[in-house]
TIBATOR-419447 format. One record per residue: residue in one letter; x, z, y of N, C-alpha, C, O in turn. Coordinates in steps of 0.1 Angstrom, whole numbers. Atoms other than C-alpha are relative to their C-alpha. Example, Ala and Ser with C-alpha at 12.3 -4.5 7.8 and 13.67 -1.06 7.14 Angstrom:
<sites>
A|9|0|-12|123|78|-45|9|0|12|19|7|12 .
S|-9|0|-11|137|71|-11|-8|8|11|-3|9|22 .
</sites>
This chain:
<sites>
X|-3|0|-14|733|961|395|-11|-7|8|-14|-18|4 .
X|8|3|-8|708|957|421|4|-11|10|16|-12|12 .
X|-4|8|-7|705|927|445|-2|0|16|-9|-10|19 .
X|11|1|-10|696|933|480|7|-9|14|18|-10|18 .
X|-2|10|-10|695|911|510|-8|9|16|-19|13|18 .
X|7|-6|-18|694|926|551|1|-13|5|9|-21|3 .
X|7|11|-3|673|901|569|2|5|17|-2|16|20 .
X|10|-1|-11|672|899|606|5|-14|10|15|-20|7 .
X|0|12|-9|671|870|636|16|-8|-6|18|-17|-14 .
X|-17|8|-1|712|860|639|4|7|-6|11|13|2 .
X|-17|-7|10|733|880|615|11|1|7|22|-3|4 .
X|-12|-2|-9|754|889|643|2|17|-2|13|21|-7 .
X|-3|-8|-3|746|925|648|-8|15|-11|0|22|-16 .
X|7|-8|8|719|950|627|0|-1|-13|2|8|-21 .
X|-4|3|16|720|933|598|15|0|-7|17|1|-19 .
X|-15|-3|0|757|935|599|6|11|-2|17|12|-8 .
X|-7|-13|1|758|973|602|-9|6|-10|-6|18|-13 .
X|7|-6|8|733|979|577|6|-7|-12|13|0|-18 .
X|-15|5|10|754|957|552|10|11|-2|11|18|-12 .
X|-14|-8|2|785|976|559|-3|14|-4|6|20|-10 .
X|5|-14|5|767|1009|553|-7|0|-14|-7|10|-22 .
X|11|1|16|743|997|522|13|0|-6|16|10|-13 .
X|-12|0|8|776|986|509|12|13|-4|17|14|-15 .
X|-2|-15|5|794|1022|511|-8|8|-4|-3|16|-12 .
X|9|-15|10|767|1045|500|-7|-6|-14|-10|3|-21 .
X|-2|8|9|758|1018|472|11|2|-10|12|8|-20 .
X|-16|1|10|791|1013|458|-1|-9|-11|-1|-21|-11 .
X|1|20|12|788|994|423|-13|4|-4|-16|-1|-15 .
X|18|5|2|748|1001|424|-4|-13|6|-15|-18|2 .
X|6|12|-7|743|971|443|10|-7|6|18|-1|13 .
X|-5|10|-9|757|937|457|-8|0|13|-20|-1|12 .
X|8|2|-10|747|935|491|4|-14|8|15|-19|9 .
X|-1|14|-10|740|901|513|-8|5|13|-16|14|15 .
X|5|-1|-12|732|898|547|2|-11|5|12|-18|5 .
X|2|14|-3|717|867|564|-10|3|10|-17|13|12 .
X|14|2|-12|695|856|594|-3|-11|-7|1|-16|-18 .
X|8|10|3|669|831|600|10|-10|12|7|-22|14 .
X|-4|11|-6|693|818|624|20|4|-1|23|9|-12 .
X|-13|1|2|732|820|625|7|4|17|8|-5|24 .
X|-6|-1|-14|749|838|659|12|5|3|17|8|14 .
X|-13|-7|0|783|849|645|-4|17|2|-14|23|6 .
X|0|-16|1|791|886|642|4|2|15|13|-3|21 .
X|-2|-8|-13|785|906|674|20|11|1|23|19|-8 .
X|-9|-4|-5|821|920|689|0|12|-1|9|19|-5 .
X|0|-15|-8|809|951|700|-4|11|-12|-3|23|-11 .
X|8|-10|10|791|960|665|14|2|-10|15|11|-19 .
X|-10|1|9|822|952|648|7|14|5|7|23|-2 .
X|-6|-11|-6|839|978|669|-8|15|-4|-2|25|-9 .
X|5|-7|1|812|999|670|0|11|-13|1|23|-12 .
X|-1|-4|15|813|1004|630|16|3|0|19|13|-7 .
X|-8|-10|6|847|1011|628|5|11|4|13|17|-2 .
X|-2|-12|-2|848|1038|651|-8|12|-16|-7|24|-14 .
X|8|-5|5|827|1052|621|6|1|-13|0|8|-22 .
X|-11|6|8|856|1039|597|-12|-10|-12|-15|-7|-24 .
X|7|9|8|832|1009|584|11|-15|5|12|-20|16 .
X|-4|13|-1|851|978|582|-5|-14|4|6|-19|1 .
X|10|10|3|830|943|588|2|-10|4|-5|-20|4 .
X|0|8|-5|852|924|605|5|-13|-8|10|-24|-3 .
X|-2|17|13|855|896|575|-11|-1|-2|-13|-12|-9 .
X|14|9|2|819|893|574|-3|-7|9|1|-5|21 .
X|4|13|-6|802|862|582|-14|-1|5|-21|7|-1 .
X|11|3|1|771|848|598|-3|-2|-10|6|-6|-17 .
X|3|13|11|751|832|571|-11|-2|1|-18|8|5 .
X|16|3|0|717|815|571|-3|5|-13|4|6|-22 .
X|7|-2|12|689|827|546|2|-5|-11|2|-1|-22 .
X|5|10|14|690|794|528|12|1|-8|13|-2|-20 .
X|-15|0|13|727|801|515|-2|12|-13|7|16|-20 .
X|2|-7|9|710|825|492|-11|-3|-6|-16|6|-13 .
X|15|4|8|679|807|478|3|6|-15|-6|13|-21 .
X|0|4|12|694|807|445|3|17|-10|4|19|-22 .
X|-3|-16|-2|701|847|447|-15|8|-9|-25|12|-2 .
X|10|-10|5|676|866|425|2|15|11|12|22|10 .
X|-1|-12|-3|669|896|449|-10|10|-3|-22|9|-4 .
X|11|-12|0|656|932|445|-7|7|10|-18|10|11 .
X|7|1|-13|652|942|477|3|-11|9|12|-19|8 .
X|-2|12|-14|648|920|510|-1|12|11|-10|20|9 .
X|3|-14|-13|649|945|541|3|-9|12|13|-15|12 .
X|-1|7|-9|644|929|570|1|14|16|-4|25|19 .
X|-4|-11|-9|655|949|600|-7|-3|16|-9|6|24 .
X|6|1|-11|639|934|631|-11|-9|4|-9|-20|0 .
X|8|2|-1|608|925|642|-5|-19|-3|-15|-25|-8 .
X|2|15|-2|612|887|649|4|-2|-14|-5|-9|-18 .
X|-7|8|12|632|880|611|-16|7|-7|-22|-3|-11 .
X|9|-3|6|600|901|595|-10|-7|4|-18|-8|-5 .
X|12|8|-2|574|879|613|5|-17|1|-3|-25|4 .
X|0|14|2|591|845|609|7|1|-13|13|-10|-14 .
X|-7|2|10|608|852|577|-1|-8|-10|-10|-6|-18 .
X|6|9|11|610|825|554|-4|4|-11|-5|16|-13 .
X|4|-3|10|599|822|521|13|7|-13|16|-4|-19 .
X|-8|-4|14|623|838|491|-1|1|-9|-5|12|-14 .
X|6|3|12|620|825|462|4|17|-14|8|15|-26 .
X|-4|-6|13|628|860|439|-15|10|1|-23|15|9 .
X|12|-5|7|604|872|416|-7|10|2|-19|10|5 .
X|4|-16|-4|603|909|421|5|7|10|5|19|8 .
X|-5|-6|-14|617|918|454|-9|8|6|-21|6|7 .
X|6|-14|-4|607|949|466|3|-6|19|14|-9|22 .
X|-4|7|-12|603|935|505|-3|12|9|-14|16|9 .
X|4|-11|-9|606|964|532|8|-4|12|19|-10|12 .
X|-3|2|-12|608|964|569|3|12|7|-4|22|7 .
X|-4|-18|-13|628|991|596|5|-9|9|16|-13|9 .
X|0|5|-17|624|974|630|13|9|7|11|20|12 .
X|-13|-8|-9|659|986|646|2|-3|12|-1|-15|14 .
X|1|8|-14|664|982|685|12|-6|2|22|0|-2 .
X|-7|7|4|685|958|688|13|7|16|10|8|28 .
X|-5|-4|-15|714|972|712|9|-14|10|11|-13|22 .
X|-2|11|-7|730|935|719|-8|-8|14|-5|-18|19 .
X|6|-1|-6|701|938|742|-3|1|16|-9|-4|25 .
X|2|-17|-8|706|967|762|10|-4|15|22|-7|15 .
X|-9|2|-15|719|961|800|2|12|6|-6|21|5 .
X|-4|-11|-7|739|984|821|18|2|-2|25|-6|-8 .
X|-15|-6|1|775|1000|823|4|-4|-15|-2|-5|-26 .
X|-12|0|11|801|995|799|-3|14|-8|3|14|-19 .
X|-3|-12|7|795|1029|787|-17|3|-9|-18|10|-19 .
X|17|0|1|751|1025|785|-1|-8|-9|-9|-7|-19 .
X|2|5|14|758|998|763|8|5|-10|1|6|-20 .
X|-7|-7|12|788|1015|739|-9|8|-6|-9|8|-19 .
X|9|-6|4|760|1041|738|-10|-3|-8|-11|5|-17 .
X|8|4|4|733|1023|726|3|-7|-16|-4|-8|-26 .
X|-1|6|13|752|1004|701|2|11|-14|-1|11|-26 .
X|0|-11|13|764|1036|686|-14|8|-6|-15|11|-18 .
X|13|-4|-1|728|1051|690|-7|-7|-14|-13|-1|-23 .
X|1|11|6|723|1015|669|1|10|-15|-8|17|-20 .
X|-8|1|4|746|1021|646|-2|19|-10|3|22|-21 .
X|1|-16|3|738|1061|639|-19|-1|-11|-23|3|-22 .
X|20|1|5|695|1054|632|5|-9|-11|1|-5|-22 .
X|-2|8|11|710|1023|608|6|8|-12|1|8|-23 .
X|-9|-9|12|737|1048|588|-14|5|-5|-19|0|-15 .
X|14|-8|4|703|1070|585|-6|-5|-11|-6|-2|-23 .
X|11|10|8|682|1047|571|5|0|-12|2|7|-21 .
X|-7|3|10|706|1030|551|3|13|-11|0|9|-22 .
X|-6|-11|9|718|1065|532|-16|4|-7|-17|5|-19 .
X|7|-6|8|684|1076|526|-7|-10|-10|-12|-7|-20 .
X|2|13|10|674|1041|512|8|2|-10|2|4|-21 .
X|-5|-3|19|699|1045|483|-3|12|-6|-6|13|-18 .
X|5|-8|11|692|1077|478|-12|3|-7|-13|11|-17 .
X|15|3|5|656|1072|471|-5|-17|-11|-13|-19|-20 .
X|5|14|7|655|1034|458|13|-4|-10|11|-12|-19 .
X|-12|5|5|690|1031|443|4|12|-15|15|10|-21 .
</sites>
């Protein structure tokens, strides 16, 4: 079983949906973790967002990086620009380290409906990714 860790700023919202998705197309290929470099609670809107999509996530947690030092990982994927240029160090051996800069939609200003959009927009380019990442690395 593979180990992989999604990296990005707060573990509120990208890393959250890329989790919930590694972890369905995964299945028992891989444990998945997800952590920031900083801790901002799980975004509201992403939680929502995902289960229109029937993804679950509302029992995951923030967590900082360092709650995983001790984590041998195989991959590290870091999803947004700022966690890939300040990311700490991680101590595992052979981590395969890859970066997909996602736009972050907790961002995004405008109507009630410009942001729903955006998050699903989010949330649609992440499932992507995510699926073809296992089917290629997994």
């Amino acid at each position: 079983m593979k180990n992989i860790l999604v990296l990005c700023t707060g573990n509120s919202c990208r890393s959250q949906m890329a989790h919930g998705y590694l972890k369905k197309f995964a299945g028992e290929k891989a444990q998945i973790y997800s952590a920031g470099i900083e801790t901002h609670g799980l975004n509201p809107k992403a939680v929502k967002t995902m289960q229109e999509d029937g993804i679950d996530i509302s029992a995951h947690t923030s967590n900082n990086v360092d709650e995983y030092s001790d984590i041998d990982f195989d991959f590290i994927i870091t999803v947004c620009a700022h966690a890939y240029e300040n990311c700490p160090y991680i101590p595992s051996k052979n981590a395969e380290r890859l970066h997909q800069n996602f736009e972050d939609p907790s961002k995004v200003a405008g109507s009630p409906e410009e942001i729903e959009n955006a998050f699903r927009e989010a949330r649609n380019t992440i499932k992507n990714w995510c699926g073809e990442f296992v089917e290629n690395k997994l």
